[in-house]
C-alpha positions as CSV (number, residue, x, y, z in Angstrom):
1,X,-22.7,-16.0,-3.8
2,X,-20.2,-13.1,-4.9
3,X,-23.0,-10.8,-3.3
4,X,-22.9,-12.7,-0.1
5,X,-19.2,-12.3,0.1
6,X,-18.9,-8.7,-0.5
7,X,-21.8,-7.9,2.1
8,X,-20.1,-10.6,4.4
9,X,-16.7,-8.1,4.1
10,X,-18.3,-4.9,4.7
11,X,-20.1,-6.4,7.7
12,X,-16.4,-7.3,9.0
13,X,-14.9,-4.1,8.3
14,X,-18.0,-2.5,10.5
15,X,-17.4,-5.0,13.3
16,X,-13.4,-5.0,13.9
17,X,-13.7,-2.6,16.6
18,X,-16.2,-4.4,18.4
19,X,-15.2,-7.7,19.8
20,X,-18.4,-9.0,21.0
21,X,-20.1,-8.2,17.6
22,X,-17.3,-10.5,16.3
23,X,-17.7,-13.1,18.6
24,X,-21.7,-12.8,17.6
25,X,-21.3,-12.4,13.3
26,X,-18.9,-15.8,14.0
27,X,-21.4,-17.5,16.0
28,X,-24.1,-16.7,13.0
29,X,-21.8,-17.4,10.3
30,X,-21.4,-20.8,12.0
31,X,-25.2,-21.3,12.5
32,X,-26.3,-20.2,9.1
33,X,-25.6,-20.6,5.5
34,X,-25.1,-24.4,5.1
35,X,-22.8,-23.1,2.1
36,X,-20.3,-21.5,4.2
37,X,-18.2,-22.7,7.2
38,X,-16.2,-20.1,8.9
39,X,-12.7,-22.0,9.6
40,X,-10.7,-19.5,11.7
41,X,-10.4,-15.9,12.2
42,X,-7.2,-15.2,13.5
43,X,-7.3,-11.4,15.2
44,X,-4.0,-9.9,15.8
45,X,-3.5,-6.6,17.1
46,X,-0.3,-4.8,16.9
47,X,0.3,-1.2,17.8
48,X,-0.3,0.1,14.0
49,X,-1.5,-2.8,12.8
50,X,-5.0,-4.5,13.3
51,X,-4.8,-7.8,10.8
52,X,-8.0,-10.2,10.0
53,X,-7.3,-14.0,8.7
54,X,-10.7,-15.2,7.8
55,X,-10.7,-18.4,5.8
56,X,-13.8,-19.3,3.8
57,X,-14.9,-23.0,2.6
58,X,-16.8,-22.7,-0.4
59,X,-19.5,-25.5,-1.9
60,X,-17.4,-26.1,-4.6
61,X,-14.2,-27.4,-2.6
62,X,-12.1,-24.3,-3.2
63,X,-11.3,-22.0,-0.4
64,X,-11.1,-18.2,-0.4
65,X,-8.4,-16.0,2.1
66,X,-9.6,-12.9,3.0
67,X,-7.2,-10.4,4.7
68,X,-8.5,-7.3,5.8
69,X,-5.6,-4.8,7.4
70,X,-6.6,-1.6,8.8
71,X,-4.3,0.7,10.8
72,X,-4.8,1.1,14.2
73,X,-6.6,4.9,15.0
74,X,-5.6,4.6,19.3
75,X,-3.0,7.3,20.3
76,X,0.0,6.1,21.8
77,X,0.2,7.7,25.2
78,X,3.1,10.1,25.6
79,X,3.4,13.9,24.7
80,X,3.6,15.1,21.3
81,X,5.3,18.3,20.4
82,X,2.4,20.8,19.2
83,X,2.8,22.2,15.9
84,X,3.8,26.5,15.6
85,X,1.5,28.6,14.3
86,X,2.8,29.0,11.3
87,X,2.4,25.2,10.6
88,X,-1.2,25.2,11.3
89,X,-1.8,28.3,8.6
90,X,-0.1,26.4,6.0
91,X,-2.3,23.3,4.5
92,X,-1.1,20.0,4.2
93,X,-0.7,18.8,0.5
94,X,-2.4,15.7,0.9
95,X,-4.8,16.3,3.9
96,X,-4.7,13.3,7.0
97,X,-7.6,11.4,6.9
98,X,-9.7,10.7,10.2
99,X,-10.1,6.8,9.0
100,X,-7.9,5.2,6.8
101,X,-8.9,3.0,4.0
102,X,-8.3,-0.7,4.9
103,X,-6.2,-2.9,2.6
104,X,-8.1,-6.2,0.8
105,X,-6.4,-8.8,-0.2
106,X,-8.2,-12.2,-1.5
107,X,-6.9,-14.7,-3.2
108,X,-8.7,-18.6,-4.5
């Protein structure tokens, strides 16, 4: 069951930036596993913030609150001052990232 969950997460994580494939892992979540019942998923975007309420009813009564929050990798439209030369040369102590790691939070 614990497996399930984990690959049920990661499968999440790989859909949030598709909407239909949402739409589609919801509609099989709520067509298979009798175990399971997907409850609500609650998508809010935000300009930095993409957050993702999925509650879980388990066999055993209890429930399980995922919250996955990921920043948000659009660029804001406007212009952005471009960095001298001399910035460029020098490296960054901690390097940027092209994704960022998303924050997990569950709780039973």
């Amino acid at each position: 069951m614990l497996l399930l969950h984990g690959l049920l997460l990661f499968l999440l994580l790989g859909l949030l930036r598709l909407r239909i494939g949402l739409l589609l892992l919801l509609l099989l979540l709520l067509l298979s596993r009798r175990g399971l019942l997907l409850l609500l998923i609650l998508l809010l975007l935000h300009r930095l913030l993409l957050l993702l309420l999925l509650l879980l009813d388990l066999r055993d009564g209890g429930v399980i609150i995922v919250v996955v929050a990921t920043s948000d990798q659009r660029k804001s439209g406007g212009a952005h001052p471009r960095p001298s030369r001399r910035a460029q040369e020098r490296s960054p102590a901690h390097p940027r990232s092209a994704h960022s790691l998303p924050v997990v939070l569950l709780g039973h």
